[in-house]
C-alpha positions in Angstrom: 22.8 159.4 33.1 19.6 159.0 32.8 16.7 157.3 30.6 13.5 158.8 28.3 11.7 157.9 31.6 13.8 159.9 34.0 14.8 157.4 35.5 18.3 157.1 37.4 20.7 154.7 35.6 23.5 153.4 37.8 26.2 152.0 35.6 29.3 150.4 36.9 31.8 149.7 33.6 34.4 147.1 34.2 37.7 147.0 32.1 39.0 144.0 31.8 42.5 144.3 31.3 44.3 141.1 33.2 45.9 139.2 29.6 49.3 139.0 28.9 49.2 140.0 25.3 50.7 136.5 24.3 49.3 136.8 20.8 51.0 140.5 20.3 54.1 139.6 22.0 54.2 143.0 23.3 53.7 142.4 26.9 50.1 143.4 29.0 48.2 145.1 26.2 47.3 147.5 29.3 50.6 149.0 28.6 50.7 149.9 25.3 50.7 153.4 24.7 47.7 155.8 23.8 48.0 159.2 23.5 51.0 160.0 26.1 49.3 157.3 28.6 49.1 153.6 29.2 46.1 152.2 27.2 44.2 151.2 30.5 44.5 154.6 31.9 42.3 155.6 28.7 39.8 153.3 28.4 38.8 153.5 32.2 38.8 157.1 31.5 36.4 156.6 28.7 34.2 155.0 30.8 34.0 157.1 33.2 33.5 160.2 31.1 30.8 158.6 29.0 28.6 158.0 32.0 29.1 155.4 34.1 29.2 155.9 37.9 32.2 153.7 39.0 34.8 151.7 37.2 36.5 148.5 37.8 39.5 147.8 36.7 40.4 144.2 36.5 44.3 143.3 36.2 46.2 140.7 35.9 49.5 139.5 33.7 51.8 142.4 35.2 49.7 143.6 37.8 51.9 146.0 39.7 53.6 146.8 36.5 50.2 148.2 35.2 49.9 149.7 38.7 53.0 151.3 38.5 53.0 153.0 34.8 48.8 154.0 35.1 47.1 156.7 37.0 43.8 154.4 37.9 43.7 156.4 41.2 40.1 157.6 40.5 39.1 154.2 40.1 38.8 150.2 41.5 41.4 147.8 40.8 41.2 144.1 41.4 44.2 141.5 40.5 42.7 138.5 39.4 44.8 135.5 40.8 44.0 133.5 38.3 43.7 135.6 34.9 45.5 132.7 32.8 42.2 130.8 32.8 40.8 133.3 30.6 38.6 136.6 30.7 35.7 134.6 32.0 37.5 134.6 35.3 38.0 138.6 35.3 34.7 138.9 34.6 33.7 137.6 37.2 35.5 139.6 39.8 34.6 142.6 38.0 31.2 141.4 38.6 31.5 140.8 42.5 33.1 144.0 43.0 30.6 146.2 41.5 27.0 147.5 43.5 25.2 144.4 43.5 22.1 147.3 42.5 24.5 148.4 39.3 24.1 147.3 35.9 27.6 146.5 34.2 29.1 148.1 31.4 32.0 145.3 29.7 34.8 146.8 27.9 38.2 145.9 26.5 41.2 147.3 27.0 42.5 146.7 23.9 39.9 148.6 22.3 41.3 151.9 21.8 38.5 153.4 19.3 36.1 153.7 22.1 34.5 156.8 22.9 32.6 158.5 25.3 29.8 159.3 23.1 29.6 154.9 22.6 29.5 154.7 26.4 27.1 157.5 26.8 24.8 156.2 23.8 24.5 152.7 25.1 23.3 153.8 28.8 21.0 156.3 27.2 18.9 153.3 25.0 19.1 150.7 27.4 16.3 149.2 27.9 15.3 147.2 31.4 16.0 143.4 31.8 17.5 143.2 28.6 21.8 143.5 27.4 22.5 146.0 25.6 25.6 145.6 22.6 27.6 147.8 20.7 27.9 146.8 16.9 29.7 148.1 14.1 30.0 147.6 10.2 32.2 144.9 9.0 34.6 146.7 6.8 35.1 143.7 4.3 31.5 143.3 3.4 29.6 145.7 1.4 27.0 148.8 2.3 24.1 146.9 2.2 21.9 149.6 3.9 21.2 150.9 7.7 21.6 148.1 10.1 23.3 145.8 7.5 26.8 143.2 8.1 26.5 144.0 12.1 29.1 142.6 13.8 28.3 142.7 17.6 31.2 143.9 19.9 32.0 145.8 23.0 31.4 147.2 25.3 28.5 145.4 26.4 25.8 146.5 28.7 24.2 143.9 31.6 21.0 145.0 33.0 20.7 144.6 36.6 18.1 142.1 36.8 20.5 139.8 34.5 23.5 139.7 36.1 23.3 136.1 38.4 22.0 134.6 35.2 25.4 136.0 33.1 27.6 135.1 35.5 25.9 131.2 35.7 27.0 131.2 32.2 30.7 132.7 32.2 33.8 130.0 32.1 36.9 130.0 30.4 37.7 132.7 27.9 34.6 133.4 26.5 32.9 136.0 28.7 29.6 136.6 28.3 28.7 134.9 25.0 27.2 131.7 25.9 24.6 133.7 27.5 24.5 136.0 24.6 24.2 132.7 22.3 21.5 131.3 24.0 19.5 134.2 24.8 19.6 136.5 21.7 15.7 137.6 21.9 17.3 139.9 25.2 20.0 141.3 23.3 19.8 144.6 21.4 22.2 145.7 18.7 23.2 149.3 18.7 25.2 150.3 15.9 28.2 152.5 16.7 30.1 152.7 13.4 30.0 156.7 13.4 32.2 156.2 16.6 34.5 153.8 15.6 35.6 150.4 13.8 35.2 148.6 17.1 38.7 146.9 16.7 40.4 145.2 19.5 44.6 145.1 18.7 45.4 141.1 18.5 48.2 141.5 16.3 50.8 143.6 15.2 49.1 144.9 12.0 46.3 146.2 14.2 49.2 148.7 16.4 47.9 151.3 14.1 44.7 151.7 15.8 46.7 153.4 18.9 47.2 156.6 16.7 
């Protein structure tokens, strides 16, 4: 992948995947099924495929389980120990595990709408020392226009340069968005509603985004 300038972009995505899917009752949302594969499998793959040069994989609830049922051979896996403290935690050994030289791509696995093309479109605007987010339309608001009822979402992309200063920030379950909160002149919105809803599956109404 590379920028207007040239310039080679080294990209490591990081798929955090360690919950228990408490909320879906469902077990690891990892698991559920995706077109004939385990939901992880996919969303790695997706990453991969849209550009990025290594993958993490970051399990957890079920580790051996997930292990077991997906094909993550082409990839890095890391349990985290302690993945009931939130995704903060995952993050953060997704983060130690990639090239201290790479910037991070952040993506859920419950997110099954992601595409390559997303990926592949957030590497290719990225711009240096700044993170770089997908958005999408909110469904229950009206067209208002280009660029209008953004909703900020993932995957999320870290520049290099930023990553210490993320990581200061992460605790508990809420990632990256303190940083996000109290930075917001470094952040740039991409909109990515052509690709998808961005959806994550939290309940069982939402089990109809796997189709």
């Amino acid at each position: 992948m590379t920028t207007g300038s040239g310039q080679t972009r080294r990209t490591t995505g990081i798929v955090l995947a360690a919950g228990a899917g408490t909320r879906l009752g469902l077990g690891p949302k990892a698991l559920l099924p995706y077109r004939g594969r385990p939901l992880v499998e996919a969303i790695a793959g997706t990453l991969f495929d849209g550009g990025c040069r290594d993958v993490v994989v970051v399990l957890g609830a079920g580790a051996a389980e997930v292990a077991a049922a997906a094909d993550l051979g082409r990839f890095r896996t890391a349990v985290n120990p302690d993945w009931l403290s939130g995704m903060g935690s995952s993050f953060l050994l997704g983060e130690k595990k990639a090239d201290p030289a790479d910037h991070l791509l952040v993506a859920l696995v419950d997110q099954p709408g992601l595409t390559p093309e997303t990926v592949a479109r957030l590497l290719a605007v990225h711009r240096p020392g700044r993170i770089t987010a997908a958005a999408y339309r909110r469904r229950d608001l009206p067209d208002g226009g280009p660029g209008s009822h953004l909703q900020r979402g993932h995957p999320l992309l870290i520049d290099s340069s930023l990553r210490a200063a993320v990581a200061a920030t992460v605790t508990g379950d809420a990632g990256a968005r303190g940083f996000l909160r109290a930075h917001p002149e470094l952040v740039d919105e991409v909109d990515c509603s052509d690709q998808s809803t961005g959806e994550d599956i939290d309940t069982p109404d939402q089990l109809g985004l796997l189709q």
